[in-house]
Structures are given as C-alpha cells and as structure tokens.
VEXKOL-800149 format. One record per atom (N, C-alpha, C): residue in one letter; atom name; x, y, z. Coordinates in Angstrom, 1 decimal. Example, Ala and Ser with C-alpha at 12.3 -4.5 7.8 and 13.67 -1.06 7.14 Angstrom:
! residues 2
A / N / 13.2 / -5.7 / 7.8;
A / CA / 12.3 / -4.5 / 7.8;
A / C / 13.2 / -3.3 / 7.8;
S / N / 12.8 / -2.2 / 7.1;
S / CA / 13.7 / -1.1 / 7.1;
S / C / 12.9 / 0.0 / 7.9;
***
This chain:
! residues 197
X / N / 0.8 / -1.2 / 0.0;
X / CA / 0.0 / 0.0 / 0.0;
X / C / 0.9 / 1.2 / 0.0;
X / N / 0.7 / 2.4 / -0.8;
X / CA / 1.0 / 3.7 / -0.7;
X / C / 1.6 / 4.1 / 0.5;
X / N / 0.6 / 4.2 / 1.6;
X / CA / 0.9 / 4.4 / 2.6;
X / C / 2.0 / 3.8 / 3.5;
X / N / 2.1 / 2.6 / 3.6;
X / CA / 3.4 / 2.0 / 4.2;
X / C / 4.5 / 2.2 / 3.5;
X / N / 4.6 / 2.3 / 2.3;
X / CA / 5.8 / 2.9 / 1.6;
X / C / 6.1 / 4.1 / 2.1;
X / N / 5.3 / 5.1 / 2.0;
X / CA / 5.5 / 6.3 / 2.6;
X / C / 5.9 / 6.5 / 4.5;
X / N / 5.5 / 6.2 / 5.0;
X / CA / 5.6 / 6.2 / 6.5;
X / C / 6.6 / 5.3 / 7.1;
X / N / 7.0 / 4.6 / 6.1;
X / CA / 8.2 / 3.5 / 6.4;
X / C / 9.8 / 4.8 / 6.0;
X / N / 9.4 / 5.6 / 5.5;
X / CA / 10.4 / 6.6 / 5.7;
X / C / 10.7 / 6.8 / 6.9;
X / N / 9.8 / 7.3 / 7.9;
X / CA / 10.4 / 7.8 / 9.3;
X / C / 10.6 / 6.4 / 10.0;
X / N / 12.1 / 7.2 / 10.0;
X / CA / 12.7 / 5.6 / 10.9;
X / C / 12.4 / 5.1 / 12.1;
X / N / 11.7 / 6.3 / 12.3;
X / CA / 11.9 / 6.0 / 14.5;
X / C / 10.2 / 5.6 / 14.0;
X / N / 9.3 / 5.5 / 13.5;
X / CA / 7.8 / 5.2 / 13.2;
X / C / 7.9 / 4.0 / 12.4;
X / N / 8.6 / 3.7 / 11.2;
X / CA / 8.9 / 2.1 / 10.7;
X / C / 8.8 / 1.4 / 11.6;
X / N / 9.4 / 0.6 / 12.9;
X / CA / 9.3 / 0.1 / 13.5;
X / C / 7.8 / -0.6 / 14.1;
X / N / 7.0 / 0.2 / 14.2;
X / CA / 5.7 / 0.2 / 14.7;
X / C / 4.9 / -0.2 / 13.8;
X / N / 5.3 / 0.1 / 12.4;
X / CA / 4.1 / -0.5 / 11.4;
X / C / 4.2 / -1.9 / 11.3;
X / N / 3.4 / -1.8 / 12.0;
X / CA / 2.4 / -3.9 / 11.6;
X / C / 2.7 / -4.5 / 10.0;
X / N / 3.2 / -5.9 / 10.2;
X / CA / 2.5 / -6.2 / 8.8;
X / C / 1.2 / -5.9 / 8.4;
X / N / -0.1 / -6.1 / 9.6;
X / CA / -1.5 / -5.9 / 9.1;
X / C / -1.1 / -4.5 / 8.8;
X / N / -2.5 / -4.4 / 7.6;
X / CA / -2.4 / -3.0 / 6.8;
X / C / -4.0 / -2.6 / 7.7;
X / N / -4.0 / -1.3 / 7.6;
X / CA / -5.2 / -0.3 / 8.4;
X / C / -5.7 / -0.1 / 7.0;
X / N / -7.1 / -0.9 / 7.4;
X / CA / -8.3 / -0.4 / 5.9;
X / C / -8.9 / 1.4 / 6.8;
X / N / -9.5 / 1.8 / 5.7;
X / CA / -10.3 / 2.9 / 6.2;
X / C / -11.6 / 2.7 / 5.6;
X / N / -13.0 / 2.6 / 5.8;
X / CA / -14.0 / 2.8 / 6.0;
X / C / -15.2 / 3.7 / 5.6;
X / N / -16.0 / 3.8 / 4.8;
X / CA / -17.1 / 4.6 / 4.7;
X / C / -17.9 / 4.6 / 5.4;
X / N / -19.0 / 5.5 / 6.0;
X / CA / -20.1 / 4.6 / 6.6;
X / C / -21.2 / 5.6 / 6.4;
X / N / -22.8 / 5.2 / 6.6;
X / CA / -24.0 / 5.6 / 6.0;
X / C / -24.3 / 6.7 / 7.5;
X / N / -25.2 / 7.1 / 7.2;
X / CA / -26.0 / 8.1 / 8.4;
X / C / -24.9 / 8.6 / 9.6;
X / N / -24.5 / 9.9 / 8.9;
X / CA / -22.8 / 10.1 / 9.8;
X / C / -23.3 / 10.9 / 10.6;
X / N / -24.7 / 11.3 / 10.9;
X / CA / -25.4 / 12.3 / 12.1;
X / C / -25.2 / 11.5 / 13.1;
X / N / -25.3 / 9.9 / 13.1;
X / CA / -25.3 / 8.5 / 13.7;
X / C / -23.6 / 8.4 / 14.3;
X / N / -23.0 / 8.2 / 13.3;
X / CA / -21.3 / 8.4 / 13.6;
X / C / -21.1 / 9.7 / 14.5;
X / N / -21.6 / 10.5 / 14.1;
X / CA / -21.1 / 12.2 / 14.9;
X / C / -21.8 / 11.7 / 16.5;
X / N / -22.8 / 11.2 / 16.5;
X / CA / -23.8 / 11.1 / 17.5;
X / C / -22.5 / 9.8 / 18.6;
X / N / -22.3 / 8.9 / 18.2;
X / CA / -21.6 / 7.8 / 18.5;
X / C / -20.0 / 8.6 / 18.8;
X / N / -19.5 / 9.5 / 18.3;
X / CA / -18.1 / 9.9 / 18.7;
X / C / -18.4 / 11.0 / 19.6;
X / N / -19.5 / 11.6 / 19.9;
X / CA / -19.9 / 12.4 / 21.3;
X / C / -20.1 / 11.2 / 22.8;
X / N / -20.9 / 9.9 / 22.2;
X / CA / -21.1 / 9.5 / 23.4;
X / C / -19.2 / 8.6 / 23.8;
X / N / -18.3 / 8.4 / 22.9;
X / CA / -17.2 / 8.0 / 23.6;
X / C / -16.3 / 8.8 / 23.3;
X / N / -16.7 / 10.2 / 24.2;
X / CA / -15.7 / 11.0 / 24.7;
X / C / -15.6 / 10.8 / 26.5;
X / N / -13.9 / 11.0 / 26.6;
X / CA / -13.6 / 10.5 / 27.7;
X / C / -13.5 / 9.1 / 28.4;
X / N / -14.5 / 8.3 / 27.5;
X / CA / -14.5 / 7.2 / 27.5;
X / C / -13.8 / 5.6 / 27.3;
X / N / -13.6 / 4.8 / 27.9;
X / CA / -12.6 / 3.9 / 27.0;
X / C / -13.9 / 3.0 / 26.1;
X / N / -12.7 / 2.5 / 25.2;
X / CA / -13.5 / 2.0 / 24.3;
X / C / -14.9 / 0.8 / 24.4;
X / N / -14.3 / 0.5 / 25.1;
X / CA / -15.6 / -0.7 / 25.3;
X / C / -17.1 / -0.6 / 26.4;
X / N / -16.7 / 0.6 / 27.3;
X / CA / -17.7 / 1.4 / 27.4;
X / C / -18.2 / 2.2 / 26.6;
X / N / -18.2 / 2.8 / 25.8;
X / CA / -18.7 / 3.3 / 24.9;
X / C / -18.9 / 2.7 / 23.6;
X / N / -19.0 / 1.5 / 23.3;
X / CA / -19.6 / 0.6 / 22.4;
X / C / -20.8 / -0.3 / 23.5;
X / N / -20.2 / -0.2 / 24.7;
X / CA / -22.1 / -0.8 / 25.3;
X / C / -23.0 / 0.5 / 25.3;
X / N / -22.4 / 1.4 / 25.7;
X / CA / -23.5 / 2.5 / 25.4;
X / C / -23.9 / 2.7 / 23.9;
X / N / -23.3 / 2.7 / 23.3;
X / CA / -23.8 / 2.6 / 21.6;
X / C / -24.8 / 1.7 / 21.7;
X / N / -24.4 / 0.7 / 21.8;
X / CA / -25.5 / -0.6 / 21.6;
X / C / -26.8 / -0.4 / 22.2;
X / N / -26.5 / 0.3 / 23.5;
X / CA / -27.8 / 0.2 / 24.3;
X / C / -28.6 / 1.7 / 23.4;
X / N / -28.2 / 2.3 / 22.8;
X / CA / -28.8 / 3.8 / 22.0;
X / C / -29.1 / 2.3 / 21.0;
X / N / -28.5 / 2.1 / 19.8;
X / CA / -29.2 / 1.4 / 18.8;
X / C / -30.2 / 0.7 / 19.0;
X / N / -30.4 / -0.5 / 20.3;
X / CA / -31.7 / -0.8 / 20.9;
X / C / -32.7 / 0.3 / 20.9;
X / N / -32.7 / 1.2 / 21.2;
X / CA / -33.7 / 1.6 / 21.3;
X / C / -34.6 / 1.9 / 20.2;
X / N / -33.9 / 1.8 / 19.0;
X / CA / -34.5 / 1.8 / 17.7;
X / C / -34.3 / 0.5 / 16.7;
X / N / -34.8 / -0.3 / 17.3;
X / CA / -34.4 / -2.2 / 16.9;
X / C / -33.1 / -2.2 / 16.0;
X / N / -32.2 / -1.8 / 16.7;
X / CA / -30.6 / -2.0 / 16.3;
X / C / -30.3 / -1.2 / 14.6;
X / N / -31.4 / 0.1 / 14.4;
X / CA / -31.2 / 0.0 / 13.2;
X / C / -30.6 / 1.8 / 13.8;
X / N / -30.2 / 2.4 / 12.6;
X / CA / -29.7 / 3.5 / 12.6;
X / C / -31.1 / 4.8 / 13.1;
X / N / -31.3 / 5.5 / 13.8;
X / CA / -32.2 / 6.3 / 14.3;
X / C / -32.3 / 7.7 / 13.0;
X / N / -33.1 / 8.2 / 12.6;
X / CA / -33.1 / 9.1 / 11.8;
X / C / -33.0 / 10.3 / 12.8;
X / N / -32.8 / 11.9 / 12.4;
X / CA / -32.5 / 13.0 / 13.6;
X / C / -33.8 / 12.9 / 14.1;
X / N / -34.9 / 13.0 / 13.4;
X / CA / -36.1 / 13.3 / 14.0;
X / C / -36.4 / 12.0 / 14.9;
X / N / -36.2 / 10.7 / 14.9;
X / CA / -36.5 / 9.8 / 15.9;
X / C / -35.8 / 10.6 / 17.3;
X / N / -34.4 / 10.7 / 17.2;
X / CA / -33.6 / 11.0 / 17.9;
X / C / -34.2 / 11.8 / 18.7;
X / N / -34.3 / 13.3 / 18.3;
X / CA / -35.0 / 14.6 / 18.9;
X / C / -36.5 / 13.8 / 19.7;
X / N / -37.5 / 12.9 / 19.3;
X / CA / -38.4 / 12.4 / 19.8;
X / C / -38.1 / 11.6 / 20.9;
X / N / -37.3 / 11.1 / 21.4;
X / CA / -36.7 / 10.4 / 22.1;
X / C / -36.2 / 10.9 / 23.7;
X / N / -37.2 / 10.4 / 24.5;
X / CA / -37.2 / 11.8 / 25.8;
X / C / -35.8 / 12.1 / 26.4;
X / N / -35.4 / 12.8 / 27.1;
X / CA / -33.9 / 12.9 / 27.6;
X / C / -33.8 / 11.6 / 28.6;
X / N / -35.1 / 11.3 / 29.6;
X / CA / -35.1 / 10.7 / 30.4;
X / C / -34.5 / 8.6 / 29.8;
X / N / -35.0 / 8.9 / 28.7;
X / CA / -34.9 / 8.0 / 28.3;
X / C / -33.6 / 7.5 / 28.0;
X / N / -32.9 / 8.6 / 27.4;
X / CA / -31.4 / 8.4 / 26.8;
X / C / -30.4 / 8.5 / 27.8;
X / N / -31.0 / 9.2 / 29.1;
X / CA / -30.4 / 8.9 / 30.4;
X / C / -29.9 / 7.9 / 30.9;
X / N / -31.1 / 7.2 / 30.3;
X / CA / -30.9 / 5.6 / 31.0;
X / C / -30.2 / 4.5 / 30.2;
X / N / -29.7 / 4.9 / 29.2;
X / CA / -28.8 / 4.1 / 28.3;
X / C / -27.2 / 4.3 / 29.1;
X / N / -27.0 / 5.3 / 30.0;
X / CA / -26.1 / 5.8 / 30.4;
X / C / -25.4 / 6.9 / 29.9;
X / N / -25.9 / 7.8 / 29.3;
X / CA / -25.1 / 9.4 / 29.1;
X / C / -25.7 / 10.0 / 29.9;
X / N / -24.7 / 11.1 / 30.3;
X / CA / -24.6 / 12.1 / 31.3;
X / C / -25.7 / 13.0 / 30.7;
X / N / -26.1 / 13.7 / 31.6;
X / CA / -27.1 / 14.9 / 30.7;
X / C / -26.3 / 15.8 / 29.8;
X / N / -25.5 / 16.1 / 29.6;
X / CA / -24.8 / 16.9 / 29.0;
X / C / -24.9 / 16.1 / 27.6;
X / N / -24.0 / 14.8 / 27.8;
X / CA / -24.0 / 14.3 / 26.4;
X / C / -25.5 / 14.2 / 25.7;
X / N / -26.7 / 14.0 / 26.7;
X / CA / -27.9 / 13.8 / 26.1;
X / C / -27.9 / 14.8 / 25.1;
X / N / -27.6 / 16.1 / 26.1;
X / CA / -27.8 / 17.6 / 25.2;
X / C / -27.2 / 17.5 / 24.1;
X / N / -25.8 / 17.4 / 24.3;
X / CA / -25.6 / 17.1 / 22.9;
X / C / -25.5 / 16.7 / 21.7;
X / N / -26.6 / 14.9 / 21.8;
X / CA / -26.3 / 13.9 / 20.7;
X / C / -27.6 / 15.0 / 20.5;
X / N / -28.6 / 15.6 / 20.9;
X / CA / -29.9 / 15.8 / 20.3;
X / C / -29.6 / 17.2 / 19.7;
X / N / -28.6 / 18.1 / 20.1;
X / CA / -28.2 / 19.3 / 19.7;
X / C / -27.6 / 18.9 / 18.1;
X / N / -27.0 / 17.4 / 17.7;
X / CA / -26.5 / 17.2 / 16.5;
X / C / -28.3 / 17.0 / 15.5;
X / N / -28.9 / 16.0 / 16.5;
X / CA / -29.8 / 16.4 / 15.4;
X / C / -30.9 / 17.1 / 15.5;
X / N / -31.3 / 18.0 / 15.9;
X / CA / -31.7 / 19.5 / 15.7;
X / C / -30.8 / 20.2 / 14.5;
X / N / -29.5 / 19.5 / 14.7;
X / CA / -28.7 / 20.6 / 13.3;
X / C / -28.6 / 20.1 / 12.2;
X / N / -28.6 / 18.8 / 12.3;
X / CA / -28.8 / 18.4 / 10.8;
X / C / -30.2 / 18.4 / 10.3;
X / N / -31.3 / 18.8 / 11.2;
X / CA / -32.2 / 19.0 / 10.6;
X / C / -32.4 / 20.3 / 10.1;
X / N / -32.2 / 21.2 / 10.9;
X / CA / -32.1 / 23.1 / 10.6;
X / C / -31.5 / 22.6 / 9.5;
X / N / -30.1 / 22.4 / 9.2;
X / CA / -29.3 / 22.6 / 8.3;
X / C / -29.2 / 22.0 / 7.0;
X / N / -30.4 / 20.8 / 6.7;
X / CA / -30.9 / 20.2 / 6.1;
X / C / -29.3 / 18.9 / 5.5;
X / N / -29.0 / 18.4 / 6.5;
X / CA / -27.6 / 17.9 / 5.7;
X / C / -28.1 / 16.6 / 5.5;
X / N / -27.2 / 16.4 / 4.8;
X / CA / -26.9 / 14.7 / 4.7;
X / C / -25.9 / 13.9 / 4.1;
X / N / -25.6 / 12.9 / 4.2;
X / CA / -24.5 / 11.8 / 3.8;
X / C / -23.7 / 12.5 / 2.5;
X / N / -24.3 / 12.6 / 1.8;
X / CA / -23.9 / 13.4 / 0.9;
X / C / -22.9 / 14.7 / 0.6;
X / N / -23.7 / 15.5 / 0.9;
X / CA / -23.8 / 17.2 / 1.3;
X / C / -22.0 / 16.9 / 2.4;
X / N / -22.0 / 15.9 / 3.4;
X / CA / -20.6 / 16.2 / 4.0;
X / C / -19.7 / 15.5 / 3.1;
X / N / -20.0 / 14.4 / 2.6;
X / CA / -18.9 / 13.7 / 1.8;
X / C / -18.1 / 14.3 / 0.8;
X / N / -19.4 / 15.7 / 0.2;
X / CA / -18.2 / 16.0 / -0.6;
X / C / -17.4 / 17.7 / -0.1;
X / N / -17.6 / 18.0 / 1.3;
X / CA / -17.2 / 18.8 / 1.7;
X / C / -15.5 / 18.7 / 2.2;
X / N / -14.6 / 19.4 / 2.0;
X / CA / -13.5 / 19.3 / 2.1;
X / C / -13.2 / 19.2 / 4.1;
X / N / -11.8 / 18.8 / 4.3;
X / CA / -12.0 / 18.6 / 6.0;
X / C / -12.2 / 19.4 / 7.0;
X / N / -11.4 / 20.6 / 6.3;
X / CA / -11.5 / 22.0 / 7.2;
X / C / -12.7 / 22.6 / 7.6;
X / N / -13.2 / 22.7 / 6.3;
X / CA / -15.0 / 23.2 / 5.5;
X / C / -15.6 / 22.6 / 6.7;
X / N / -15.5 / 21.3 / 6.4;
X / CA / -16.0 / 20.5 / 7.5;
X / C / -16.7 / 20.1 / 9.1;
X / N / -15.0 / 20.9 / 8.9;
X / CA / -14.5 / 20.6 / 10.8;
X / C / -15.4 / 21.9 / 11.7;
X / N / -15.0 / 22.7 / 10.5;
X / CA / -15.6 / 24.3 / 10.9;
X / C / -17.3 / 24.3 / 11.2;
X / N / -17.9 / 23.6 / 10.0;
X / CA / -19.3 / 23.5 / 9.9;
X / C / -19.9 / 22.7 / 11.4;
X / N / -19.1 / 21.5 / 11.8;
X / CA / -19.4 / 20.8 / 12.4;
X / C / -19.8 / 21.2 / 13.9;
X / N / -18.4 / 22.1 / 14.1;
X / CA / -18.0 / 22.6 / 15.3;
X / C / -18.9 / 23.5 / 16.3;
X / N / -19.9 / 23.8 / 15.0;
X / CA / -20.8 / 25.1 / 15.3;
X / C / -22.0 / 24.5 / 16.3;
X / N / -22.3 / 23.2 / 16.0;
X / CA / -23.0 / 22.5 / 17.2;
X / C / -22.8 / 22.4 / 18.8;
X / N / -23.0 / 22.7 / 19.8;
X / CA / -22.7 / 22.6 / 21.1;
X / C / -22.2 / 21.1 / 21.8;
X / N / -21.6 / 20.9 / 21.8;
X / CA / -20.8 / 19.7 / 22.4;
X / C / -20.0 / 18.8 / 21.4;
X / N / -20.1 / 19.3 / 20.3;
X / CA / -18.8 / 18.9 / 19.2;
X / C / -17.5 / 19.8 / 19.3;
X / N / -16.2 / 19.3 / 19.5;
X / CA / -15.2 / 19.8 / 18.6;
X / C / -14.5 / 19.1 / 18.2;
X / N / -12.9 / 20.2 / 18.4;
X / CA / -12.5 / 19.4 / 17.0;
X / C / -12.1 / 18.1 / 16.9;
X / N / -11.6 / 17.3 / 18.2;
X / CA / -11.5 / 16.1 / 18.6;
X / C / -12.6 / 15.1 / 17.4;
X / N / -14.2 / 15.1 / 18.0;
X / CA / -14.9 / 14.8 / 17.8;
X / C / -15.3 / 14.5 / 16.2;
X / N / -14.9 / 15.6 / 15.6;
X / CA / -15.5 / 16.0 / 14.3;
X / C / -13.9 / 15.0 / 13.7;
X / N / -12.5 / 15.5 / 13.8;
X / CA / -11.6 / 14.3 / 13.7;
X / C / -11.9 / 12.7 / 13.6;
X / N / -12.5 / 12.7 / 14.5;
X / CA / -12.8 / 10.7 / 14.9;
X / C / -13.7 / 10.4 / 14.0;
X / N / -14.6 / 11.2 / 13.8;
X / CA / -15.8 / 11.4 / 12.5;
X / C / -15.2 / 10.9 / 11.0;
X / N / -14.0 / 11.8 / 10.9;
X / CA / -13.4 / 12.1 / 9.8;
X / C / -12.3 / 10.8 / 9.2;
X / N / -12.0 / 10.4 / 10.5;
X / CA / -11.3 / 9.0 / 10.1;
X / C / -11.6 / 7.8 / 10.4;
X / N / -12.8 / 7.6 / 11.3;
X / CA / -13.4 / 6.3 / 11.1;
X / C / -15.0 / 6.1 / 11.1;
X / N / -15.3 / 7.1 / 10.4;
X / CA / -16.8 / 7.1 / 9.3;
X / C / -16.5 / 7.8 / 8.3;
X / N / -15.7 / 8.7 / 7.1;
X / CA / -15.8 / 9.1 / 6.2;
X / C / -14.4 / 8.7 / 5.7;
X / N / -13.9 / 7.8 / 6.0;
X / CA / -12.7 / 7.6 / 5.4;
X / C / -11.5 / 8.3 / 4.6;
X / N / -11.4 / 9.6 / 5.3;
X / CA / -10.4 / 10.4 / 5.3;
X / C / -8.7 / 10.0 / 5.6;
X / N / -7.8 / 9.8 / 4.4;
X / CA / -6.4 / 9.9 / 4.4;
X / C / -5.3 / 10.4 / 5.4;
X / N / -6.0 / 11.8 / 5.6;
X / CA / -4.9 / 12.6 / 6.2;
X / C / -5.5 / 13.7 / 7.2;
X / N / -5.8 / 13.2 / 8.3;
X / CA / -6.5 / 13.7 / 9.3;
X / C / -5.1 / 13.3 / 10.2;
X / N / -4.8 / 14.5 / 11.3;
X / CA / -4.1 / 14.3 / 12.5;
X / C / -4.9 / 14.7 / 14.1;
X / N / -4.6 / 14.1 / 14.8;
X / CA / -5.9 / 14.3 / 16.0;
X / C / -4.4 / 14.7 / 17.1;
X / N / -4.3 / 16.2 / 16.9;
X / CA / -2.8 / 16.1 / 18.6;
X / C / -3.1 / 16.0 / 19.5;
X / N / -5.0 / 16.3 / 19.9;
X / CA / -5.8 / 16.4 / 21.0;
X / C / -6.1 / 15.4 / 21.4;
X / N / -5.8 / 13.9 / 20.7;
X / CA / -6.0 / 12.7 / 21.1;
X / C / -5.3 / 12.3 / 21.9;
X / N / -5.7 / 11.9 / 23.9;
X / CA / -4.6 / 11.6 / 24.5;
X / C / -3.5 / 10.3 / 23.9;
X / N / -4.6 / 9.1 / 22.8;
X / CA / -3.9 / 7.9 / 22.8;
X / C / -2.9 / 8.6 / 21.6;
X / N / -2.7 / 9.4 / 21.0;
X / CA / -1.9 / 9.7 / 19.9;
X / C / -0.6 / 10.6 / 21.0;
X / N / -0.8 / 11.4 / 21.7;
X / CA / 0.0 / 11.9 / 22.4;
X / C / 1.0 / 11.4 / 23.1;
X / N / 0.4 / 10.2 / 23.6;
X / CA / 1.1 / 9.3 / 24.7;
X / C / 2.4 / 8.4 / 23.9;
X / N / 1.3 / 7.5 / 22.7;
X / CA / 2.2 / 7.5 / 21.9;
X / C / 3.4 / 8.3 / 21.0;
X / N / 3.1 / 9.2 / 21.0;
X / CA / 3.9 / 10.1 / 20.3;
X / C / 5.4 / 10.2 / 21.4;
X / N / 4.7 / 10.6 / 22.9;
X / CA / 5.7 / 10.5 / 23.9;
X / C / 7.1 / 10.0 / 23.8;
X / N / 6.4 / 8.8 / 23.8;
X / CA / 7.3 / 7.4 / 24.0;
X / C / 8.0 / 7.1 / 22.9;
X / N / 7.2 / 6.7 / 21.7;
X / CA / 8.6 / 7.0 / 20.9;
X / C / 9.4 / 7.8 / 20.3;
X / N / 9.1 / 9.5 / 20.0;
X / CA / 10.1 / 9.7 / 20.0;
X / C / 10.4 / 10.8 / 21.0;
X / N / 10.3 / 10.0 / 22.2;
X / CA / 10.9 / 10.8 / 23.5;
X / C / 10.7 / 12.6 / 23.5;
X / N / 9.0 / 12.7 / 23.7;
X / CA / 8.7 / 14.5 / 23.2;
X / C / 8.1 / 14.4 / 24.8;
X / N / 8.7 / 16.0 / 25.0;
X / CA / 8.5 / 16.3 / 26.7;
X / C / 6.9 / 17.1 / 27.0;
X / N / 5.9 / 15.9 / 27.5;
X / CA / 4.3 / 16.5 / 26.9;
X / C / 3.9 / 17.9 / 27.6;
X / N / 5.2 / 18.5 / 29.0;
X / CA / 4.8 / 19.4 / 30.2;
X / C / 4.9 / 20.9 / 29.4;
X / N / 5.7 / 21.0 / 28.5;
X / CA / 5.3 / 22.0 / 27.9;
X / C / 4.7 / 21.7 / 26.4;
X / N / 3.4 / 22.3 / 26.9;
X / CA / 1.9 / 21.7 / 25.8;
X / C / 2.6 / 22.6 / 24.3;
X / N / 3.0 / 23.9 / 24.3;
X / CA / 2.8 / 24.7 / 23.4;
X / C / 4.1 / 24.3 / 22.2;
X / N / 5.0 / 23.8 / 23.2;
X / CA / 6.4 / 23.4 / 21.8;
X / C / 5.9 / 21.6 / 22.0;
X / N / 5.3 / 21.2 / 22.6;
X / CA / 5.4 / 19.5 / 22.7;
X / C / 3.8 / 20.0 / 21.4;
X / N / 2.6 / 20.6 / 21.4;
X / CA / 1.7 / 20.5 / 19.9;
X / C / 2.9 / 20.5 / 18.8;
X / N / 3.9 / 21.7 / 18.8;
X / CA / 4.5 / 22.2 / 17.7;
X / C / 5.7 / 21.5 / 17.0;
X / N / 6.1 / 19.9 / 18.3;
X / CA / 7.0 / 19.1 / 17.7;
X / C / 6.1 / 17.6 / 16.8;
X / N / 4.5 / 17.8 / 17.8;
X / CA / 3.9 / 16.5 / 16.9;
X / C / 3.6 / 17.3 / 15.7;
X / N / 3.0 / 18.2 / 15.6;
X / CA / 2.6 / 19.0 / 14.0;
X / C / 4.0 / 18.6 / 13.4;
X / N / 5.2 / 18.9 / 13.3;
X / CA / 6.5 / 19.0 / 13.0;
X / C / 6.9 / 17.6 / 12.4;
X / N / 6.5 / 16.4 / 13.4;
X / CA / 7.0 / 15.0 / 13.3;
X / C / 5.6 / 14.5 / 12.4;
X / N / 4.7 / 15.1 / 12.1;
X / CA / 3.3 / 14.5 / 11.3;
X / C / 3.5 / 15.4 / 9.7;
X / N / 4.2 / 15.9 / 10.0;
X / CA / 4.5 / 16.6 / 8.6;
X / C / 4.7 / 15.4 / 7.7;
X / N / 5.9 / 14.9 / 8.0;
X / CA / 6.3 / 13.7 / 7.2;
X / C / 5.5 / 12.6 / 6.4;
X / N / 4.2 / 13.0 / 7.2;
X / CA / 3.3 / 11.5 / 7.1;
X / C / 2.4 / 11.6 / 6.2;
X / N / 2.4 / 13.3 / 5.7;
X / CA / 1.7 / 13.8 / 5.0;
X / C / 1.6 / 12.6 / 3.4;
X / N / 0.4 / 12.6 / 2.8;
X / CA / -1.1 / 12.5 / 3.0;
X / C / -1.7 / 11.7 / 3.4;
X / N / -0.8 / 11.0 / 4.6;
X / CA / -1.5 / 9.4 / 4.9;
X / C / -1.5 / 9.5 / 6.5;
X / N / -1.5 / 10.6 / 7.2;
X / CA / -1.6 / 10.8 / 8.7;
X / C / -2.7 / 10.0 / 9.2;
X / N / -3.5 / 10.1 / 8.5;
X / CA / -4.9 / 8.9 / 9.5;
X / C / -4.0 / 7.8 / 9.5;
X / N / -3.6 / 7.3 / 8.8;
X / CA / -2.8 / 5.3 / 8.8;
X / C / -1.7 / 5.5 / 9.6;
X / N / -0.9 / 6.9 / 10.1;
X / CA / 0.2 / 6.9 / 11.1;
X / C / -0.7 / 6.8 / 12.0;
X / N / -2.0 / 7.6 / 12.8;
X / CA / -2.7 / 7.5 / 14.0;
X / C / -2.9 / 6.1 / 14.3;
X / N / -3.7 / 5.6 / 13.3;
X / CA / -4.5 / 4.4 / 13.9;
X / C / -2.6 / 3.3 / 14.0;
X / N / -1.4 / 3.4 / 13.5;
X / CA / -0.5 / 2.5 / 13.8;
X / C / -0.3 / 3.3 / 15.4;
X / N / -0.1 / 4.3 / 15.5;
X / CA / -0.1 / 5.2 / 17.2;
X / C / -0.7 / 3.8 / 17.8;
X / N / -2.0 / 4.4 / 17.7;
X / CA / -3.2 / 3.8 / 18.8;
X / C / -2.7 / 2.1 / 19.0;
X / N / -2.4 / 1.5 / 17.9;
X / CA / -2.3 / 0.2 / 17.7;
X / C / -1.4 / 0.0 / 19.4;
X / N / -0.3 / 0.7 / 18.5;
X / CA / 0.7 / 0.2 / 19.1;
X / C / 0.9 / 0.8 / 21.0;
X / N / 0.3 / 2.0 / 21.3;
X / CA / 0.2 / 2.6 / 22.0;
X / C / -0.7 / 1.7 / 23.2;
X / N / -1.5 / 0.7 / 22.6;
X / CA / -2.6 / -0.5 / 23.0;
X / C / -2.6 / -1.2 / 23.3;
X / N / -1.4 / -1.9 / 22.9;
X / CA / -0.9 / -3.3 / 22.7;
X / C / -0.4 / -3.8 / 23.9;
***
C-alpha cells in the first residue's frame, strides 16, 4: 500500500508499522457516527460501544433518523447511560442536521476544514470529535488528532517529546506528522495500535 511505503520513511515510526495494513472505511447516516463519537468522549472503548448498543436498541438495532432522535425523551437516553450533558448534545446534532438540512452526501463532498468548521458550530462537538468522524466514518487519508490523548502518549514514548510543555510538545507533533503527510490517519491508527498493545 501507498501508505506504508511512505511512513516507512520515518525511521523512528517504521518500526511500529504492523505487517496488518489499516483499511479505512465509509459509513452511511454520519449524524449517527457524529452522535456515536460524542457519546465516547472521555471514555474507553468498550464502554462506549455498550453505550452505543444500548442507544441502537432503542431503535431495533437500526440506525435512528435526527427526527427519531429529537423524539426520544432525555429521560430515556439517560438511561442508556449518558450524562445529561452528552444527552444535550447527541440531540443538539440532530436539531442541526435538521435546521441545516444535511446529509451523507452534502458532507462527503465537503472538504475537512469546511467540515471541521461546519461541524464545530453544534454545542458539544469539537474538533476532537468532528476528527474521529473524519477517520473512522468518512474515510479520510490525512486527518491528524494532537488532542488525542492515545496519539499523544504515543507520540511520547517513541520519539521521546517532553508533553509538560503543551505549546512546543503541539509544535514538535505537527513537525513529526508533517512527514506523514497525505497518509496521517494510517500513522494515527498505527499510534493507537501500538500505543494498546
């Protein structure tokens, strides 16, 4: 693949790439994806895939349209286990994709920035959020997440970046992701991999 040829340049990051290759992904109803990367914030992963599960029950495991969503009492989504906050949230996404008439479409062929920007404008999205969006529901190449603690940590460790000063430790991972350039999503997810393991 493209991308391991390319990222196998940085030597101190070769090491880390797996033989398994990182597919990237499309996926349908991304109000659903946006909704799903609000409820695992802060979260580890496997709590926040029982909470997913327990939200798709509620709509016999199928994808919920915004307007189900918004119908859907707070009390209810309570009890799936989000905080009130995130309730506010997932329902503040679809309130906006309905105001704003979007759909699957309409973002797919919007560029990332365009995107990230549009996104952001909702109350309990940023740019974290709208990132996680972008690389594992729209299958985006070259997305970098520095806000991601698991990208951070890893970044740490190997190549030895000092995380206490936040303002040159952002300015040496931008610096070290330069290289990765247009394939930065397939450096992240080898991060996380390996950061995991």
């Amino acid at each position: 693949m493209a991308y391991h040829l390319l990222l196998n340049q940085d030597k101190i990051l070769a090491p880390i790439l797996s033989i398994e290759r990182k597919e990237l992904v499309v996926r349908n109803n991304l109000h659903v994806r946006l909704m799903s990367s609000i409820m695992s914030q802060q979260l580890s992963i496997k709590v926040a895939a029982v909470i997913f599960n327990r939200f798709l029950e509620l709509y016999d495991e199928k994808d919920p349209s915004p307007e189900e969503v918004l119908g859907t009492s707070h009390e209810v989504l309570r009890a799936i286990g989000l905080s009130n906050a995130k309730v506010q949230y997932v329902q503040n996404v679809a309130s906006f994709f309905i105001s704003k008439k979007l759909s699957d479409k309409i973002l797919h062929e919007m560029d990332n920035e365009d995107l990230i920007a549009l996104l952001t404008e909702i109350k309990g999205v940023g740019r974290w959020t709208v990132e996680m969006l972008l690389m594992f529901s729209m299958g985006r190449e070259d997305i970098f997440s520095p806000d991601d603690l698991g990208i951070q940590q890893a970044m740490t460790k190997l190549y030895d970046l000092n995380p206490t000063e936040k303002k040159s430790f952002r300015a040496d991972m931008h610096r070290i992701s330069e290289s990765w350039k247009p394939f930065r999503t397939y450096a992240c997810l080898h991060l996380w991999a390996w950061n995991n393991k």
